[in-house]
DSSP file (Angstrom, degrees, kcal/mol; ACC not computed):
  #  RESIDUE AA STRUCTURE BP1 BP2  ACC     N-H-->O    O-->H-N    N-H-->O    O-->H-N    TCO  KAPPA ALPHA  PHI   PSI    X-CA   Y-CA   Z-CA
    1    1 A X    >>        0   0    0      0, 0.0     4,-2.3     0, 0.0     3,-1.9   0.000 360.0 360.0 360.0 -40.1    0.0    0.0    0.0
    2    2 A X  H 3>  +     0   0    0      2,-0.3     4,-1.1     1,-0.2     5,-0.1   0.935 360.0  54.8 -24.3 -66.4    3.2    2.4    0.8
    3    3 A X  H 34 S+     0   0    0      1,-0.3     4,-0.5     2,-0.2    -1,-0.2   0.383 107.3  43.4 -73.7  -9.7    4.1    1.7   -2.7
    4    4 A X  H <> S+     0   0    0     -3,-1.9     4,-2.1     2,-0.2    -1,-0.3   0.815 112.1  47.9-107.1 -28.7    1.1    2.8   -4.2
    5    5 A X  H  X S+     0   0    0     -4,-2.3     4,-0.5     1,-0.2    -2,-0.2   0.573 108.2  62.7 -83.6   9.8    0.5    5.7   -2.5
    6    6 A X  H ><>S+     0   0    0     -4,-1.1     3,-1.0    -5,-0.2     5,-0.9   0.950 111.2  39.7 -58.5 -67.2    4.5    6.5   -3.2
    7    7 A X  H >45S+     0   0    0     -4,-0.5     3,-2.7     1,-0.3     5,-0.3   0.911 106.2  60.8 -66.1 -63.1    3.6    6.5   -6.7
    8    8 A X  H 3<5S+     0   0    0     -4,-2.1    -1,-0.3     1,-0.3    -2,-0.2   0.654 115.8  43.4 -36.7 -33.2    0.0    8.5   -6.2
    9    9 A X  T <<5S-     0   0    0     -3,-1.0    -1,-0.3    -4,-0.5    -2,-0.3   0.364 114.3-122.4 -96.4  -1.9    2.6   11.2   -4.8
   10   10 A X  T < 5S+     0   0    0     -3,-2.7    -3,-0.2    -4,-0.4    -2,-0.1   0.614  80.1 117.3  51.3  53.9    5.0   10.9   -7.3
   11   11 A X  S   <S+     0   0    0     -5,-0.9     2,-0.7     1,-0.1    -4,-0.2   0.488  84.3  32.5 -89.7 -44.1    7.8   10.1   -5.3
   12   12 A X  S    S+     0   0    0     -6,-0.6     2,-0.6    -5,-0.3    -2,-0.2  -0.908  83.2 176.8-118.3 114.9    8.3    6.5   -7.0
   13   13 A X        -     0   0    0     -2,-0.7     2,-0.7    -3,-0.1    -5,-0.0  -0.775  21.7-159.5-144.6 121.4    7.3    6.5  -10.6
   14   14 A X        -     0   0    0     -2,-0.6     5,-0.3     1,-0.1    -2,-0.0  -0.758   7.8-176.9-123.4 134.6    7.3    4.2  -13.3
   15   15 A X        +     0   0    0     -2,-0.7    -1,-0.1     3,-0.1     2,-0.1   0.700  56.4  93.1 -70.2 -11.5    7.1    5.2  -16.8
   16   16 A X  S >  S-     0   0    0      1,-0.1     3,-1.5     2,-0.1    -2,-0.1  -0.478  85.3-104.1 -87.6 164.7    7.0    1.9  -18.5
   17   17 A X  T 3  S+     0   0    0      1,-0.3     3,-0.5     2,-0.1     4,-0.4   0.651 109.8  73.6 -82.0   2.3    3.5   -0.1  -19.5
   18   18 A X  T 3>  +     0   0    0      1,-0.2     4,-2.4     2,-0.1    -1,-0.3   0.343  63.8 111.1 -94.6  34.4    3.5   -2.5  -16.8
   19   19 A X  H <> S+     0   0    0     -3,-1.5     4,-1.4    -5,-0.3     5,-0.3   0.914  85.0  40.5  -2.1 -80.4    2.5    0.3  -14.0
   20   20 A X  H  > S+     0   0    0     -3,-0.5     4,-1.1     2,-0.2    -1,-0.2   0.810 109.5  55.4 -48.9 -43.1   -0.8   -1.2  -13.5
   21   21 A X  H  > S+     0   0    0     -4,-0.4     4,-3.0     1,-0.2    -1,-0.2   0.921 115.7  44.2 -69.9 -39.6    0.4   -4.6  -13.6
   22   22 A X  H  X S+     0   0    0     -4,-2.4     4,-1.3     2,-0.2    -2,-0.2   0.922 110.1  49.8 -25.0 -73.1    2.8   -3.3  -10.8
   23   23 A X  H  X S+     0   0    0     -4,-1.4     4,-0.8     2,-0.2    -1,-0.2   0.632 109.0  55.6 -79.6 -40.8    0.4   -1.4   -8.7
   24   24 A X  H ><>S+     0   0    0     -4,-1.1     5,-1.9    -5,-0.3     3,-0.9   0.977 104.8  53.0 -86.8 -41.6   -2.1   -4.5   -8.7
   25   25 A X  H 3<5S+     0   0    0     -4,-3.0     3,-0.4     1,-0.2    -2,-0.2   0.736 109.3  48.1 -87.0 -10.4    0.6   -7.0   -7.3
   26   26 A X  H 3<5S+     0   0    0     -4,-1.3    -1,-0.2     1,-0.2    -2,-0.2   0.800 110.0  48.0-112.1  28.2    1.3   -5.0   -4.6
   27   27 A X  T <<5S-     0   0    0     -3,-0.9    -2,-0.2    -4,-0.8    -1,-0.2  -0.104 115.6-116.5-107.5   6.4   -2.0   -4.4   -3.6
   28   28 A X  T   5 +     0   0    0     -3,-0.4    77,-1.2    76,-0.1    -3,-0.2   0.937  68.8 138.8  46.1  54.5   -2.6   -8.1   -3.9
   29   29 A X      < -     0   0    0     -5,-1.9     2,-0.4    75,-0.2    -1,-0.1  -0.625  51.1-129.9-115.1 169.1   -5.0   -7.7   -6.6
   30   30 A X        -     0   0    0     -2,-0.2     2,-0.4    -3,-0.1    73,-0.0  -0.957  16.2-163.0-128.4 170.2   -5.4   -9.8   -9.9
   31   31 A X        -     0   0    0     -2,-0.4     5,-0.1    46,-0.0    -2,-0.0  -0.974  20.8-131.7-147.0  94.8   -5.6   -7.9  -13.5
   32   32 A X    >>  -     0   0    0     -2,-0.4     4,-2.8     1,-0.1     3,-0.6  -0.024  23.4-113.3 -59.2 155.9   -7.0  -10.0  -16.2
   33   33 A X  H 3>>S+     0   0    0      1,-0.2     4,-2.5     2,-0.2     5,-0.6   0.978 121.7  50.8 -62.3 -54.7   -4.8   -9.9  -19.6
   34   34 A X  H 3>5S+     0   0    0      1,-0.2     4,-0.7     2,-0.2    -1,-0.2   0.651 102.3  53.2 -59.7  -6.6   -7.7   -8.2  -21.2
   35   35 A X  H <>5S+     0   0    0     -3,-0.6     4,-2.4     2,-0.2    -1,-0.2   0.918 110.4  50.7 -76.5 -55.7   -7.9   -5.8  -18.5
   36   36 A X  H  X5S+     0   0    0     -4,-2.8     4,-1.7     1,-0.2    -2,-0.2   0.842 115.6  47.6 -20.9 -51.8   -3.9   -5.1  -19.3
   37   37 A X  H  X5S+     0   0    0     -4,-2.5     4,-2.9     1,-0.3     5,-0.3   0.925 107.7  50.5 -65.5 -50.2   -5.0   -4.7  -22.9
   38   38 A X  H  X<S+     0   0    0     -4,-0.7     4,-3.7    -5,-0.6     5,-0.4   0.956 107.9  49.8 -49.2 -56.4   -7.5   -2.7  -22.4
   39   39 A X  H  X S+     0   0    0     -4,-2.4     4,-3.9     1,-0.3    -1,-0.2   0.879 115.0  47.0 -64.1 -38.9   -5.5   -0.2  -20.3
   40   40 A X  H  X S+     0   0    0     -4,-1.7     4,-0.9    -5,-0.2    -1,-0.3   0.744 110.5  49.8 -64.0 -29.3   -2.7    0.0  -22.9
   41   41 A X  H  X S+     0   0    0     -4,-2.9     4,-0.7    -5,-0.2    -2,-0.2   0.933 125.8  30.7 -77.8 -44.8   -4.9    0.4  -25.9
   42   42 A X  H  X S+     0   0    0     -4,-3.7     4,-1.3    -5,-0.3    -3,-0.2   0.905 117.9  52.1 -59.2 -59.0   -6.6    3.1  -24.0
   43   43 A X  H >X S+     0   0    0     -4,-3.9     4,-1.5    -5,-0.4     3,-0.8   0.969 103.3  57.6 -33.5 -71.5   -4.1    4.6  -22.0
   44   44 A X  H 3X S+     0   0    0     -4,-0.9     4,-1.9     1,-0.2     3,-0.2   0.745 104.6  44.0 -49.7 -53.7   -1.7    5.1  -24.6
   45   45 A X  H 3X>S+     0   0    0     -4,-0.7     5,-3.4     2,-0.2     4,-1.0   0.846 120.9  51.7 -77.7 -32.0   -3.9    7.7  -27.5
   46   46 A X  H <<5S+     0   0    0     -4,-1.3    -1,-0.2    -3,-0.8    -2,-0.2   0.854 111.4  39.1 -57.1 -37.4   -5.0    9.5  -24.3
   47   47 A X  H  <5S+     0   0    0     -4,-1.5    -2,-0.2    -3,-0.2    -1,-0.2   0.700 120.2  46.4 -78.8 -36.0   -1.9   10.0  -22.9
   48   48 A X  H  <5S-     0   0    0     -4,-1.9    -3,-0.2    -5,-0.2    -2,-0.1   0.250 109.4-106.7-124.6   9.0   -0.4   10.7  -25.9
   49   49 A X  T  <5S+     0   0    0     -4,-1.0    -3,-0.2     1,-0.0    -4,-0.1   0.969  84.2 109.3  72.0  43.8   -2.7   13.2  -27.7
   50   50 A X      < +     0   0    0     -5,-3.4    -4,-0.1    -6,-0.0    -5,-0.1   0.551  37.8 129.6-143.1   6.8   -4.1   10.9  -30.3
   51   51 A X        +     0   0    0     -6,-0.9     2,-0.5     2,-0.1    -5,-0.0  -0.017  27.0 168.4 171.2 -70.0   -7.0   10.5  -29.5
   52   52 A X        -     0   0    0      1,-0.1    -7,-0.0     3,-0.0    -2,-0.0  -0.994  31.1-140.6-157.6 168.8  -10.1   10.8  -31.7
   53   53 A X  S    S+     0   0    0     -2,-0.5     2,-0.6     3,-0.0     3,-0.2  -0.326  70.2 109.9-110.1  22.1  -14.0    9.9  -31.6
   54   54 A X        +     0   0    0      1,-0.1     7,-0.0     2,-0.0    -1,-0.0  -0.930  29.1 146.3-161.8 101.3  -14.2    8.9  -34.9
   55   55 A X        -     0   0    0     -2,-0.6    -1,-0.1     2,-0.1     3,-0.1   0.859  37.1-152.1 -70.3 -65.7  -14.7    4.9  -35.5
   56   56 A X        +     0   0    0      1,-0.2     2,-0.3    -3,-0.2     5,-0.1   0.196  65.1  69.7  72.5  22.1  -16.5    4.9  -38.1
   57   57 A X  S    S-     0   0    0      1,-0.1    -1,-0.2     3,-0.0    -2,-0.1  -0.949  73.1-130.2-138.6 153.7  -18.2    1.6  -37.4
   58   58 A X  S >> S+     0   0    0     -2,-0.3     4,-1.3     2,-0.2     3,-0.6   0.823 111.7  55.0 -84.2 -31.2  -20.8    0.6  -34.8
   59   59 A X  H >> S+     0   0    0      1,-0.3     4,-2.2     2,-0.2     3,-0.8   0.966 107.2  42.0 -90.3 -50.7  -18.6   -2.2  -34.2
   60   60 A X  H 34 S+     0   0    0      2,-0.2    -1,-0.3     1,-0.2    -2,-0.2   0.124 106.5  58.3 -66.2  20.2  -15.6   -0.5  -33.5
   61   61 A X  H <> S+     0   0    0     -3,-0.6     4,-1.4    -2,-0.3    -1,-0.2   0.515 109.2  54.0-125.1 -39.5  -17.3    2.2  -31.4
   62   62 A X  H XX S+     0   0    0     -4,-1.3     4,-0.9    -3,-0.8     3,-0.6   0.966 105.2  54.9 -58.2 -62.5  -18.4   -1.5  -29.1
   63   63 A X  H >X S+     0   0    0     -4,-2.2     4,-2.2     1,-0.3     3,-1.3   0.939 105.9  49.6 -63.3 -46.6  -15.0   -2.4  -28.9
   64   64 A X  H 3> S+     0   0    0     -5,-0.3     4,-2.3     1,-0.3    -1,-0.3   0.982 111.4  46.8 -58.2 -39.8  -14.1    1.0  -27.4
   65   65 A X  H << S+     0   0    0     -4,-1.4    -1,-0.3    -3,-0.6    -2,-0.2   0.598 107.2  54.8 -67.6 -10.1  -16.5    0.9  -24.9
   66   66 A X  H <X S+     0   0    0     -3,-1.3     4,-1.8    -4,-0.9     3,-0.3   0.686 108.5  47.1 -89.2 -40.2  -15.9   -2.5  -23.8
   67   67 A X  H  < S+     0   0    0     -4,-2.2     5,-0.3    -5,-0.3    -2,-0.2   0.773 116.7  53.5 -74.2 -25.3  -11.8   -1.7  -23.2
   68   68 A X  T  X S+     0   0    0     -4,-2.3     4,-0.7    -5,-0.4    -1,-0.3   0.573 106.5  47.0 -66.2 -11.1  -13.6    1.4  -21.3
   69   69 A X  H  > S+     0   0    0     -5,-0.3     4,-1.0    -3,-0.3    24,-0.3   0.754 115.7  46.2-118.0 -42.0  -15.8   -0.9  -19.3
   70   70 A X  H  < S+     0   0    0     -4,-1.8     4,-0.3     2,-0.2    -2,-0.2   0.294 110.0  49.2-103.3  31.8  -12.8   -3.1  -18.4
   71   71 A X  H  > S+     0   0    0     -4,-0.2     4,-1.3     2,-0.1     5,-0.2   0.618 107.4  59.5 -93.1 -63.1  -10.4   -0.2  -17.5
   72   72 A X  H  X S+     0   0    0     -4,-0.7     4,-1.8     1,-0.3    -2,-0.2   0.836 104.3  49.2 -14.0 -56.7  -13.5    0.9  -15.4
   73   73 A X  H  X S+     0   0    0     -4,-1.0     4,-3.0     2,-0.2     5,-0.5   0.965 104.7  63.2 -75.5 -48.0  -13.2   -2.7  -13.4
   74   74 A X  H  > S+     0   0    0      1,-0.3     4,-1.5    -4,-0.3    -2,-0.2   0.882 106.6  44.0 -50.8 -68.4   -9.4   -2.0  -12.9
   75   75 A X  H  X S+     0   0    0     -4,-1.3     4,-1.5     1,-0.2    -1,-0.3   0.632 107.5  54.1 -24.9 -48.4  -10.2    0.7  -11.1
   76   76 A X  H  X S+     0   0    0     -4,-1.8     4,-2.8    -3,-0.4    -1,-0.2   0.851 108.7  49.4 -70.3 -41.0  -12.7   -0.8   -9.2
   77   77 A X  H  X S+     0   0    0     -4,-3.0     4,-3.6    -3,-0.2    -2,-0.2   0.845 108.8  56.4 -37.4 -32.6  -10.4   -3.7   -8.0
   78   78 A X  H  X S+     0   0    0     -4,-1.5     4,-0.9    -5,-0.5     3,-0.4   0.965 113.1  35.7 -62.0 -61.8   -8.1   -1.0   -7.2
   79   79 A X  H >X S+     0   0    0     -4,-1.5     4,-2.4     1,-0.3     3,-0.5   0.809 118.4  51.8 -47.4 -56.8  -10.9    1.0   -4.6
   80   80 A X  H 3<>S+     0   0    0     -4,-2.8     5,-2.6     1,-0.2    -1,-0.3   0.924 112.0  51.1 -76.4 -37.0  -12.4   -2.5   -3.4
   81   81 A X  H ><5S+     0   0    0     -4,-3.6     3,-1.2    -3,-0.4    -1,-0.2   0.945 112.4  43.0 -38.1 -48.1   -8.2   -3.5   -2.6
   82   82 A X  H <<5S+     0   0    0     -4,-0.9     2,-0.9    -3,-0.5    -2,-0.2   0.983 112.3  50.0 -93.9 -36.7   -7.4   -0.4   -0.5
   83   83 A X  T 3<5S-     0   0    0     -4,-2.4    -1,-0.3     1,-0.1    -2,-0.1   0.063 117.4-116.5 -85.8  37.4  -10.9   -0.3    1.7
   84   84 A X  T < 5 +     0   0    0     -3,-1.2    -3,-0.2    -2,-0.9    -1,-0.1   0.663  54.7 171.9  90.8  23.0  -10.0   -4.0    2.3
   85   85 A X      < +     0   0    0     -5,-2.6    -1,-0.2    -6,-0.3    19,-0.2  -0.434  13.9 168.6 -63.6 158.4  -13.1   -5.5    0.6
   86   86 A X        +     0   0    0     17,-0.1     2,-0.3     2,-0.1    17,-0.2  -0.634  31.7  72.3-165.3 143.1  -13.6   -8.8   -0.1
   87   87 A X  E    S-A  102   0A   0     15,-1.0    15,-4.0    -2,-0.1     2,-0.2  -0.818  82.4 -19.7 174.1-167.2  -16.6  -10.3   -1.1
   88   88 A X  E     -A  101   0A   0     -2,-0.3     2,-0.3    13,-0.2    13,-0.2  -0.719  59.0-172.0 -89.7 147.1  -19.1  -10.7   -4.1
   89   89 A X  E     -A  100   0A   0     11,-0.7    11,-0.9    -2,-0.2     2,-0.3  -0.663  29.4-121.4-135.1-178.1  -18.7   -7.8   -6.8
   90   90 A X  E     -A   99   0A   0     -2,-0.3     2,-0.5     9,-0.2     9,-0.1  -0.901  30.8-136.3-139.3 137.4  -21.0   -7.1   -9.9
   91   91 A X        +     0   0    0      7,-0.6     3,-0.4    -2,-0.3     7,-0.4  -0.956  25.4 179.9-107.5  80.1  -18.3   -7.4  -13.0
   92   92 A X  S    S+     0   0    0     -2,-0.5     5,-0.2     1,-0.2    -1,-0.1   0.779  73.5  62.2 -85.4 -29.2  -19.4   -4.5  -15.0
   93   93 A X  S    S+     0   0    0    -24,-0.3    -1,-0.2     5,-0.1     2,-0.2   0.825  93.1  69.6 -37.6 -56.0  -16.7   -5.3  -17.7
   94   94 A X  S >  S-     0   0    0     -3,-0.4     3,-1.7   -25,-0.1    -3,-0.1  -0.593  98.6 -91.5 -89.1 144.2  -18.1   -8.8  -18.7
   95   95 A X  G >  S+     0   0    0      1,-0.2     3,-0.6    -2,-0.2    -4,-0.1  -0.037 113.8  19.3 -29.0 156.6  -21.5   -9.2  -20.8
   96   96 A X  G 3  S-     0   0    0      1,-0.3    -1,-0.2     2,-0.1    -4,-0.1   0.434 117.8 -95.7  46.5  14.1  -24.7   -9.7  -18.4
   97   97 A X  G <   -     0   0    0     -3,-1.7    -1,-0.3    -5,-0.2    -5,-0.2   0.920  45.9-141.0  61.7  69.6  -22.6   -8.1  -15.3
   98   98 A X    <   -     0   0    0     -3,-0.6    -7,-0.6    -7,-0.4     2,-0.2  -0.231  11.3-120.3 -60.0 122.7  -21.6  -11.4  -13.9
   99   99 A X  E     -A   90   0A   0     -9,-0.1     2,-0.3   -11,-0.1    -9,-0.2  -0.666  40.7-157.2 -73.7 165.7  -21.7  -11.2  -10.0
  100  100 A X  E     -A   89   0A   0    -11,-0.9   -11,-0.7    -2,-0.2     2,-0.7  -0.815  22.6-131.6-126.3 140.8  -17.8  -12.0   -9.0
  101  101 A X  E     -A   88   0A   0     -2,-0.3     2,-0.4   -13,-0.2   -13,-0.2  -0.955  36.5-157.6-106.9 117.7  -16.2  -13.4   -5.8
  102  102 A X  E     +A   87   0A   0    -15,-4.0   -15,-1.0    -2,-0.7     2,-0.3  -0.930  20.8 158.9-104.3 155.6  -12.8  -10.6   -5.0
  103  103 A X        -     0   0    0     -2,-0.4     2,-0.2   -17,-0.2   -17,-0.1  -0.910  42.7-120.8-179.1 113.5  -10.3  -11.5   -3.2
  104  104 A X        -     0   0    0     -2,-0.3     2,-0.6   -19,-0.2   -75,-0.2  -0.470  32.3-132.1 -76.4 153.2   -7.0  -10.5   -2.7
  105  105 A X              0   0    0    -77,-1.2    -1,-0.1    -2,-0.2   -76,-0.1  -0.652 360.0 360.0-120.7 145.5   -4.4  -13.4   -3.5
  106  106 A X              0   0    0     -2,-0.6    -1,-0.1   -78,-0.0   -78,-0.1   0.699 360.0 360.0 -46.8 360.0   -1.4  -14.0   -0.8
C-alpha cells in the first residue's frame, strides 16, 4: 500500500506499460490480460494526444466501450483493494454483469 501511494505522490514513478500490472501486485490484486490490454490500448492515445471519436463503425465504437468498461473494473479492484473488501462484486466489464467473488491473493 506504501508503494502505491508512493507512486500516487509521485515520489516512486514508473514510466514503463507494466504500471498497472505493478500497482495491482502490490495491492494483492489480480488484473485479467484483457484488463492489461485494455488499459494500454486506451491509456496510450490519451496519454499521448491521439485520440479521436471517430470509429467509423458501430462495431468499432463496441470495442471501445468495452476496453472502457474493463479499465472501469481496474479501477474498481483497485478502490475495493485499498478499503480492504472482499466479497461478491458485480463485474461491470463482462456481458450480463456477472456477480464476481474478490479476493486478494497471498
Amino acid at each position: 500500500m506504501e508503494r502505491v501511494k508512493s507512486a500516487i505522490k509521485k515520489e516512486e514513478y514508473f514510466k514503463d506499460v507494466e504500471s498497472v500490472r505493478k500497482a495491482a501486485s502490490w495491492i494483492k490484486i489480480n488484473l485479467t490480460e484483457d484488463e492489461i490490454t485494455a488499459w494500454r490500448q486506451l491509456r496510450n492515445p490519451l496519454a499521448h494526444g491521439r485520440f479521436d471519436l471517430d470509429y467509423g463503425s458501430p462495431t468499432d465504437i463496441q470495442d471501445k466501450l468495452n476496453q472502457a468498461a474493463r479499465v472501469a473494473n481496474i479501477v474498481n479492484k483497485f478502490v475495493l483493494a485499498i478499503i480492504g473488501y472482499e466479497g461478491i462484486y458485480r463485474d461491470y466489464s463482462s456481458v450480463n454483469y456477472p456477480t464476481c467473488d474478490f479476493r486478494l491473493v497471498a
